[in-house]
ChimeraX commands (.cxc) that place a marker at each C-alpha (Angstrom):
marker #1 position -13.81,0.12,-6.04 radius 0.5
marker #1 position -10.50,-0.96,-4.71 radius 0.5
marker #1 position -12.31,-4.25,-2.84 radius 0.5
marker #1 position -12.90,-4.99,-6.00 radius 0.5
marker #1 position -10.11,-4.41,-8.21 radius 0.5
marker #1 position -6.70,-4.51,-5.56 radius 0.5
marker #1 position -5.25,-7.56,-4.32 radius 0.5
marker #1 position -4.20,-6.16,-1.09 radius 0.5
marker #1 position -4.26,-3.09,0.66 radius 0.5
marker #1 position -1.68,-2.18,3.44 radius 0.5
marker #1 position -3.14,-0.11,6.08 radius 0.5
marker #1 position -0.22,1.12,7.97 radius 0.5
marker #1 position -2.20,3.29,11.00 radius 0.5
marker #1 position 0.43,5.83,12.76 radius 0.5
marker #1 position 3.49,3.73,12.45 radius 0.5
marker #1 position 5.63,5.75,14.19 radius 0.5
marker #1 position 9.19,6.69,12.87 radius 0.5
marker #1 position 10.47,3.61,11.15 radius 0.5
marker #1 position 6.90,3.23,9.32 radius 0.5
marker #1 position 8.40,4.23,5.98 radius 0.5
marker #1 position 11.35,1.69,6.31 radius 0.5
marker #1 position 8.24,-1.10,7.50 radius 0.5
marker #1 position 5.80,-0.37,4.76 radius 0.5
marker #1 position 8.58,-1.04,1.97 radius 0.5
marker #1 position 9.60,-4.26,3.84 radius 0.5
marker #1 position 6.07,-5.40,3.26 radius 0.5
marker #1 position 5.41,-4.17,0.06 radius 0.5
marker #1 position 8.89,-5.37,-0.95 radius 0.5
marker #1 position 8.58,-8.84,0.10 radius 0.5
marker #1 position 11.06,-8.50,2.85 radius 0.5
marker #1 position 9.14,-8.89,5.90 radius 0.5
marker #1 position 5.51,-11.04,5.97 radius 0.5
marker #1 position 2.91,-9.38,7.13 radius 0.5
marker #1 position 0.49,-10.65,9.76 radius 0.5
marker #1 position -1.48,-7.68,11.22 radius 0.5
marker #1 position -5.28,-8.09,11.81 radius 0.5
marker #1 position -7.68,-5.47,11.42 radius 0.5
marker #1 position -9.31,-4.58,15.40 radius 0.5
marker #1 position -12.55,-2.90,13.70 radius 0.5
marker #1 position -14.64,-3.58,10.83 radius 0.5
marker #1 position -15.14,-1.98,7.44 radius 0.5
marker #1 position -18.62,-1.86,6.51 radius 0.5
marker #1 position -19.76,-1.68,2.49 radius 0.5
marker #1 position -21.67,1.80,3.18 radius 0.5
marker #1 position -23.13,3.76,6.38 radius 0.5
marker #1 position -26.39,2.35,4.61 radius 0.5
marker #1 position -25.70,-0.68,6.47 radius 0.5
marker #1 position -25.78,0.38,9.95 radius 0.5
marker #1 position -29.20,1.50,12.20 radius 0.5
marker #1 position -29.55,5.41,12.82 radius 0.5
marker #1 position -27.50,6.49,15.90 radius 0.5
marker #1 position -30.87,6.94,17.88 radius 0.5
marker #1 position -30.09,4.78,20.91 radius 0.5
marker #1 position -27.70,2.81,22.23 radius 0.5
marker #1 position -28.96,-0.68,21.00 radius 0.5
marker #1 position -26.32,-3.08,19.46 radius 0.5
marker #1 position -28.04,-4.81,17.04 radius 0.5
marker #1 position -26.77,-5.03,13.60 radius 0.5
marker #1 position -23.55,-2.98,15.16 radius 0.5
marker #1 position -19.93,-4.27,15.39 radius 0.5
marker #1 position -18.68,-7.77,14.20 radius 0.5
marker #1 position -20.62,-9.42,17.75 radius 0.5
marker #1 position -24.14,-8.12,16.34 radius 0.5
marker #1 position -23.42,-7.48,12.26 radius 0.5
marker #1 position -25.83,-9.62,10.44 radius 0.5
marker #1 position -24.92,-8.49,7.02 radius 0.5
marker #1 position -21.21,-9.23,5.28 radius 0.5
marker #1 position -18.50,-5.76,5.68 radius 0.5
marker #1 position -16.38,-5.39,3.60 radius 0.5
marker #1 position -13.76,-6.19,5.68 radius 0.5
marker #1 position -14.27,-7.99,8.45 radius 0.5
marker #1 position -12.70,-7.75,12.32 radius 0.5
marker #1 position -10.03,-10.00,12.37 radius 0.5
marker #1 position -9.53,-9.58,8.76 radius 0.5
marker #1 position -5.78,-10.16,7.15 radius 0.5
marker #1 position -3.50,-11.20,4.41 radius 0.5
marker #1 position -0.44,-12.68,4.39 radius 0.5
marker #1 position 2.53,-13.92,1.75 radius 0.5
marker #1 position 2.21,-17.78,3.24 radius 0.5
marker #1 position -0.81,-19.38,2.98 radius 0.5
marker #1 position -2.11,-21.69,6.54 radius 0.5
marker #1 position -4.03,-24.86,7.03 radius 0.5
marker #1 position -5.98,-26.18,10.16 radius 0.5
marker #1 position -7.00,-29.52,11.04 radius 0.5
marker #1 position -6.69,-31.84,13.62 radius 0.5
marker #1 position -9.66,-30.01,15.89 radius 0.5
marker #1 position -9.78,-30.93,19.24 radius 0.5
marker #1 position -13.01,-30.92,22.34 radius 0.5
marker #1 position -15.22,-33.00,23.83 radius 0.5
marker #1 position -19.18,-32.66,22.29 radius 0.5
marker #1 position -20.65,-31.82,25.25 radius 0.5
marker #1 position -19.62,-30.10,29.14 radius 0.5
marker #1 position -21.23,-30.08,32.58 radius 0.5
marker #1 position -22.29,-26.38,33.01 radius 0.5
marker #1 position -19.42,-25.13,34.92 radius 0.5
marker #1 position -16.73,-26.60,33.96 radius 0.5
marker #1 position -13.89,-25.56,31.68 radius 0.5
marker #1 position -13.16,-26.44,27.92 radius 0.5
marker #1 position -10.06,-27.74,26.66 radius 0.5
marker #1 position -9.96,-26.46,22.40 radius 0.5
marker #1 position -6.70,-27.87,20.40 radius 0.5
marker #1 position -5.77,-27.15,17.03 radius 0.5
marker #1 position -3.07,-27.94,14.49 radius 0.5
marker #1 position -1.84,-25.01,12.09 radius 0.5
marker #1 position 0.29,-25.98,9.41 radius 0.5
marker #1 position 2.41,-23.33,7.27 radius 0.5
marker #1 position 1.71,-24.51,3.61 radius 0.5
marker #1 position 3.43,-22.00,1.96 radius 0.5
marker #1 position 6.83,-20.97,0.79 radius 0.5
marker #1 position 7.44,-18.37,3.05 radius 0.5
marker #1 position 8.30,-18.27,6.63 radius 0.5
marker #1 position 5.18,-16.10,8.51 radius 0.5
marker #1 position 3.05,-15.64,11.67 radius 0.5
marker #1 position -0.38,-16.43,12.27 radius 0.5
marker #1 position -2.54,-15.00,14.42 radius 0.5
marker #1 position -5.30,-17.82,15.10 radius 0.5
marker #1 position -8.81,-16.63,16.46 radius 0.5
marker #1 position -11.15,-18.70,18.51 radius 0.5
marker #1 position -14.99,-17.65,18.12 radius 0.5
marker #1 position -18.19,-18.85,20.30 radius 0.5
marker #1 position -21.25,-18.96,17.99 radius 0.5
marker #1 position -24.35,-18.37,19.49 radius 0.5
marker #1 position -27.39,-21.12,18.55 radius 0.5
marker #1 position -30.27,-20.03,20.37 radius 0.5
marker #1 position -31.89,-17.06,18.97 radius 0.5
marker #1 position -33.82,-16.92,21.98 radius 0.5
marker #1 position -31.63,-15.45,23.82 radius 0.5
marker #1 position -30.10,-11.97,23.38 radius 0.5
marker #1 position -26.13,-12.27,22.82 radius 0.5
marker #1 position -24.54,-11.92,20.25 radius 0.5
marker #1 position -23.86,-13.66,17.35 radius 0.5
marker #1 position -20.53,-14.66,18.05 radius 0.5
marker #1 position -17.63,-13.14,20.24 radius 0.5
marker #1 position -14.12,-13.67,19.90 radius 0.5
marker #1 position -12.96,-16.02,23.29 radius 0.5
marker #1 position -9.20,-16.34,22.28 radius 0.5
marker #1 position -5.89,-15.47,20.05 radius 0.5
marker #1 position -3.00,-16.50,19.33 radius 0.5
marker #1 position 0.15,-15.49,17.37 radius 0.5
marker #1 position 1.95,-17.96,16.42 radius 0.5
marker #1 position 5.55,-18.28,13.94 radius 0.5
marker #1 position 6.07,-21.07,11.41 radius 0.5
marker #1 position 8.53,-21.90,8.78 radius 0.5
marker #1 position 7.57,-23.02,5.80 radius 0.5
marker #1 position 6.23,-26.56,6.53 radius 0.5
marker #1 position 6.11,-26.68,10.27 radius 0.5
marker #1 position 3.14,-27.40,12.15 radius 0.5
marker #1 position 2.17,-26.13,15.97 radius 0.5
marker #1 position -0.44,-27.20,18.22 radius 0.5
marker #1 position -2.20,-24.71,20.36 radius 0.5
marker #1 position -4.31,-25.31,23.31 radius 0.5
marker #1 position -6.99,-22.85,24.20 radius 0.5
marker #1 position -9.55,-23.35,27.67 radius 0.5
marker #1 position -12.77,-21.75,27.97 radius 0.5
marker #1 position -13.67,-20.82,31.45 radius 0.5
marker #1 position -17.46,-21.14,32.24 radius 0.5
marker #1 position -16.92,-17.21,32.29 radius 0.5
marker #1 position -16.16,-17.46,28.88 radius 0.5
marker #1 position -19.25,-20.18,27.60 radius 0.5
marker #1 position -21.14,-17.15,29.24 radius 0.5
marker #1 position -23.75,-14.59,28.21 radius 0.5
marker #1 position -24.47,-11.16,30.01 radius 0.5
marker #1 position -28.91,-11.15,30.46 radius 0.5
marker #1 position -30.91,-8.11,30.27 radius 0.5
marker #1 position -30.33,-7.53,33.72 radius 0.5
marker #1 position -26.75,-7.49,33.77 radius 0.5
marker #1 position -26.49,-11.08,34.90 radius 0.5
marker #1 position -23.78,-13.33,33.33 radius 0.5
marker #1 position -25.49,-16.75,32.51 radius 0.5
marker #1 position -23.84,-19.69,30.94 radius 0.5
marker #1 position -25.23,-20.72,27.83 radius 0.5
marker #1 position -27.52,-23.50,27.82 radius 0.5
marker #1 position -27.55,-26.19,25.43 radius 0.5
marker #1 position -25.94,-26.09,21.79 radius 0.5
marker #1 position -23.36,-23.39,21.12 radius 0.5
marker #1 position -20.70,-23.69,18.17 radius 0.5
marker #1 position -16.67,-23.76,18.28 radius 0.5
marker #1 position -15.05,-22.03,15.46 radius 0.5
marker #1 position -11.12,-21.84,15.36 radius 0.5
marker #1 position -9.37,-20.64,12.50 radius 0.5
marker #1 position -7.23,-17.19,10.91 radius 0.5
marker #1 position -10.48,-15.04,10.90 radius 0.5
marker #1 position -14.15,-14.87,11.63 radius 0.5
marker #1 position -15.85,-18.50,10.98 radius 0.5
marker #1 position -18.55,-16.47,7.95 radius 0.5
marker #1 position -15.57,-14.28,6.69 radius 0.5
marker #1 position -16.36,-14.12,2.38 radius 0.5
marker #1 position -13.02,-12.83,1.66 radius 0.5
marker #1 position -9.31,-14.60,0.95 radius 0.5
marker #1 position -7.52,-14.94,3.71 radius 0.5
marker #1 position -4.19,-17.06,4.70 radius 0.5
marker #1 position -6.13,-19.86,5.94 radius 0.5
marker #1 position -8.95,-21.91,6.58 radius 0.5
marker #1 position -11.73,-22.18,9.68 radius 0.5
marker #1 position -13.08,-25.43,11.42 radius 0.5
marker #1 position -16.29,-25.46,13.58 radius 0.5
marker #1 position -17.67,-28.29,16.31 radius 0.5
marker #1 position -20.88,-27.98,18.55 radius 0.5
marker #1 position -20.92,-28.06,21.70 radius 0.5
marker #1 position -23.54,-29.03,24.16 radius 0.5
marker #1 position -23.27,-27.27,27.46 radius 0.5
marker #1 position -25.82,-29.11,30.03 radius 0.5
marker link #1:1,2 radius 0.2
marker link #1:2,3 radius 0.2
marker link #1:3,4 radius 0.2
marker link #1:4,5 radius 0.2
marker link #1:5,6 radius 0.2
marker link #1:6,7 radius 0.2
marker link #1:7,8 radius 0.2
marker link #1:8,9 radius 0.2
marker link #1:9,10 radius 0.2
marker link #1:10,11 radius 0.2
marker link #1:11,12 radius 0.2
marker link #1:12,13 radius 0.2
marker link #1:13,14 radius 0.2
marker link #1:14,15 radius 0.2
marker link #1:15,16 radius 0.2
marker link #1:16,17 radius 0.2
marker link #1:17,18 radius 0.2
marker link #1:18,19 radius 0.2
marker link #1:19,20 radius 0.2
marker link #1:20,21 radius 0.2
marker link #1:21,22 radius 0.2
marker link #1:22,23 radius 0.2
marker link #1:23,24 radius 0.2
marker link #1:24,25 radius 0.2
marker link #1:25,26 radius 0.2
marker link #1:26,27 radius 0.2
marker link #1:27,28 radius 0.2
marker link #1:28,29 radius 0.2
marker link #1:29,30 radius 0.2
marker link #1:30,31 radius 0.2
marker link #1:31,32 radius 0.2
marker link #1:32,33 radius 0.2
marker link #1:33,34 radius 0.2
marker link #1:34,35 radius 0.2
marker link #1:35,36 radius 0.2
marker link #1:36,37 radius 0.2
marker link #1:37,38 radius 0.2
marker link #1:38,39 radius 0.2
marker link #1:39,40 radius 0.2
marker link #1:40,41 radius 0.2
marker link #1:41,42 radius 0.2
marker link #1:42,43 radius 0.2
marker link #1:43,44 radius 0.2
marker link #1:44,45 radius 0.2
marker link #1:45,46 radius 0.2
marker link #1:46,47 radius 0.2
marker link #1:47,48 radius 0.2
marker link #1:48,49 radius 0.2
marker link #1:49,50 radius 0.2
marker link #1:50,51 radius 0.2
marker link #1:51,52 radius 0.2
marker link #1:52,53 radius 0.2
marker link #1:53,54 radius 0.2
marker link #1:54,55 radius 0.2
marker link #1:55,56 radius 0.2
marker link #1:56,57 radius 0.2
marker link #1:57,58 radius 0.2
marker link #1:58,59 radius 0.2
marker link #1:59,60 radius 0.2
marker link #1:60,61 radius 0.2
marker link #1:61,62 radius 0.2
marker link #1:62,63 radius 0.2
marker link #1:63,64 radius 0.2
marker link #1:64,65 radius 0.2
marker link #1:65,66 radius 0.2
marker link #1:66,67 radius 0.2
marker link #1:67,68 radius 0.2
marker link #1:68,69 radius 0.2
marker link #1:69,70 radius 0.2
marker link #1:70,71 radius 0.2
marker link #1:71,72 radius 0.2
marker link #1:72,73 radius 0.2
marker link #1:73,74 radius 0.2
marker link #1:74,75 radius 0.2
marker link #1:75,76 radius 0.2
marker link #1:76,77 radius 0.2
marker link #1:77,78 radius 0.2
marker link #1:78,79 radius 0.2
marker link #1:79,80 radius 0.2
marker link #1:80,81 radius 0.2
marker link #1:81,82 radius 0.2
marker link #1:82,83 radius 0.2
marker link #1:83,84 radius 0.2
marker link #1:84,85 radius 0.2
marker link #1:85,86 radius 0.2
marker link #1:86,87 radius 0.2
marker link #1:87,88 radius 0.2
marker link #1:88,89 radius 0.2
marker link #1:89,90 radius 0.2
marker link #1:90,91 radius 0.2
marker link #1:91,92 radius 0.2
marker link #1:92,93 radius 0.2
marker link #1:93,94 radius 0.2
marker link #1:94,95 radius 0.2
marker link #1:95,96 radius 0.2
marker link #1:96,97 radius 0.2
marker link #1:97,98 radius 0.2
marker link #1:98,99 radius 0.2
marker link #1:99,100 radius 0.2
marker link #1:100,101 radius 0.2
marker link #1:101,102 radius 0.2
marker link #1:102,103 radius 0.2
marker link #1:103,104 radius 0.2
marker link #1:104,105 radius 0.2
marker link #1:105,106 radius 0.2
marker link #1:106,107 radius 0.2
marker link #1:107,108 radius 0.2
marker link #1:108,109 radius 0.2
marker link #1:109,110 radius 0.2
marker link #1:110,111 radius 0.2
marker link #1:111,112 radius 0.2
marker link #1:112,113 radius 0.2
marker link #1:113,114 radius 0.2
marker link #1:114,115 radius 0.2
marker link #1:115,116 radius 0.2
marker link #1:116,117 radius 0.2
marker link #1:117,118 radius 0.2
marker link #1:118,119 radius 0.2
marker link #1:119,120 radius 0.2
marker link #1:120,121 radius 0.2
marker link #1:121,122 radius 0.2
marker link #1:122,123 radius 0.2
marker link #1:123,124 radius 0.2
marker link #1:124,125 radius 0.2
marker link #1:125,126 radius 0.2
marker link #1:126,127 radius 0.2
marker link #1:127,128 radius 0.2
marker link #1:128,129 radius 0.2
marker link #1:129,130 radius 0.2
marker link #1:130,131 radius 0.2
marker link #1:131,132 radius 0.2
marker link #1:132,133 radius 0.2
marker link #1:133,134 radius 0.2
marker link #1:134,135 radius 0.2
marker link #1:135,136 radius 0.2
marker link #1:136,137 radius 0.2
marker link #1:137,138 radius 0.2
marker link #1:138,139 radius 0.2
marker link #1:139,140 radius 0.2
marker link #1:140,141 radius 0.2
marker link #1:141,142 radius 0.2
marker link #1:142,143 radius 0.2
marker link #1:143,144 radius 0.2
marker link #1:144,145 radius 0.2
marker link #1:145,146 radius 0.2
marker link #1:146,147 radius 0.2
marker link #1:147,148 radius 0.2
marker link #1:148,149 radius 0.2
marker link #1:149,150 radius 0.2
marker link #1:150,151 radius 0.2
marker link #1:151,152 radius 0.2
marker link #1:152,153 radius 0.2
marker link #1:153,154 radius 0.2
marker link #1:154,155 radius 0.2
marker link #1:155,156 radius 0.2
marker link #1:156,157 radius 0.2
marker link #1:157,158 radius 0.2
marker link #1:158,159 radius 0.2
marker link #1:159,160 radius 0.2
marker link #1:160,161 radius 0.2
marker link #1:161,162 radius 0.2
marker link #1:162,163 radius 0.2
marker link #1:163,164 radius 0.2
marker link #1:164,165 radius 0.2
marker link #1:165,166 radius 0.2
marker link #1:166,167 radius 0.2
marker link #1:167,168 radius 0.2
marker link #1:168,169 radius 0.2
marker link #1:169,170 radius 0.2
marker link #1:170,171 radius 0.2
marker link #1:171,172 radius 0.2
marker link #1:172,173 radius 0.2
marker link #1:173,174 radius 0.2
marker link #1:174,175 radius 0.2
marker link #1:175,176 radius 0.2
marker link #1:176,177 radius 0.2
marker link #1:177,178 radius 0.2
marker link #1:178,179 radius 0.2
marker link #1:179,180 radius 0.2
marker link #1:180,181 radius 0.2
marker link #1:181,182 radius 0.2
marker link #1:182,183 radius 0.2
marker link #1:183,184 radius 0.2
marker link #1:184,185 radius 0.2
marker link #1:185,186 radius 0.2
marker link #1:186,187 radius 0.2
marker link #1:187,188 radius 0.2
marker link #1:188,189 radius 0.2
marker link #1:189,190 radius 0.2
marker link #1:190,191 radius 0.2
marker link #1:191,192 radius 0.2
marker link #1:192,193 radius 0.2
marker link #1:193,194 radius 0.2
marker link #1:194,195 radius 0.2
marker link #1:195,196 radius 0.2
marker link #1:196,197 radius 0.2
marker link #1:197,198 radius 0.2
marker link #1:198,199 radius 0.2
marker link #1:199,200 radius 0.2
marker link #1:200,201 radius 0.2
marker link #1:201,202 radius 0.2
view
């Protein structure tokens, strides 16, 4: 019921001492939030496989195949954000690194930080890994109208996959890029926008 009918809802955790004095900054206006949530809300327990083994599918953001209610990496701010300017080569020698660069713009009125999320998307359902894995953050602070570039570099560590056997194997082949303020399928309003490239790994 509240998804549905609240605009926002501050979830303030153990805040310590000054948590009363930082809640009615937020909810005043004073102060912009930019937290992110580090789990995920799911709709209903309905959605999740019986705790009978220790199998990941259809578990955590990495594996979740249906849409939570609030997703990891989920947050609202007071300032709204736009990305463009995406930038990576379309395809990599298996390993070498990856050079990702992005342009965030503040397009609101209000001064505010944004914490920008870089995602690897898994194409080859093949394979067992999941269906995408956060590579990379960053927090960034903008005024109202200024623009940053950020530079992010995947490792071949990171264009990686852990096998059944515990082996780490680079990916092989077409994987996606997605860069943005939350996950690349996220259904709810957030502060800003995502952009996705493929990448061929060979």
């Amino acid at each position: 019921w509240e998804a549905q009918n609240i605009p926002a809802i501050v979830n303030a955790w153990y805040g310590g001492q000054a948590a009363g004095t930082a809640v009615a900054d937020i909810l005043f206006g004073d102060y912009n939030p930019a937290g992110r949530l580090p789990i995920t809300f799911y709709k209903g327990d309905s959605d999740l496989p019986e705790f009978v083994d220790y199998k990941m599918d259809n578990r955590t953001y990495r594996y979740f195949e249906g849409k939570p209610l609030y997703g990891f990496g989920y947050g609202l701010s007071y300032t709204s954000f736009k990305y463009d300017q995406l930038k990576m080569p379309s395809k990599v020698s298996k390993g070498k690194s990856v050079s990702v660069s992005v342009r965030i713009t503040n397009t609101g009125k209000m001064n505010g930080e944004e914490v920008t999320q870089l995602y690897l998307i898994n194409q080859n359902k093949t394979i067992k890994a999941p269906l995408k894995t956060l590579k990379g953050f960053e927090r960034i602070s903008l005024k109202s109208g200024e623009s940053k570039t950020i530079t992010f570099t995947l490792s071949p560590e990171d264009l990686s996959h852990i096998t059944d056997e515990g082996i780490s194997q680079e990916y092989n082949g077409e994987i996606k890029i997605a860069i943005g303020g939350h996950q690349p399928d996220e259904a709810n309003k957030t502060s800003g926008n995502v952009l996705t490239k493929s990448l061929l790994i060979q």
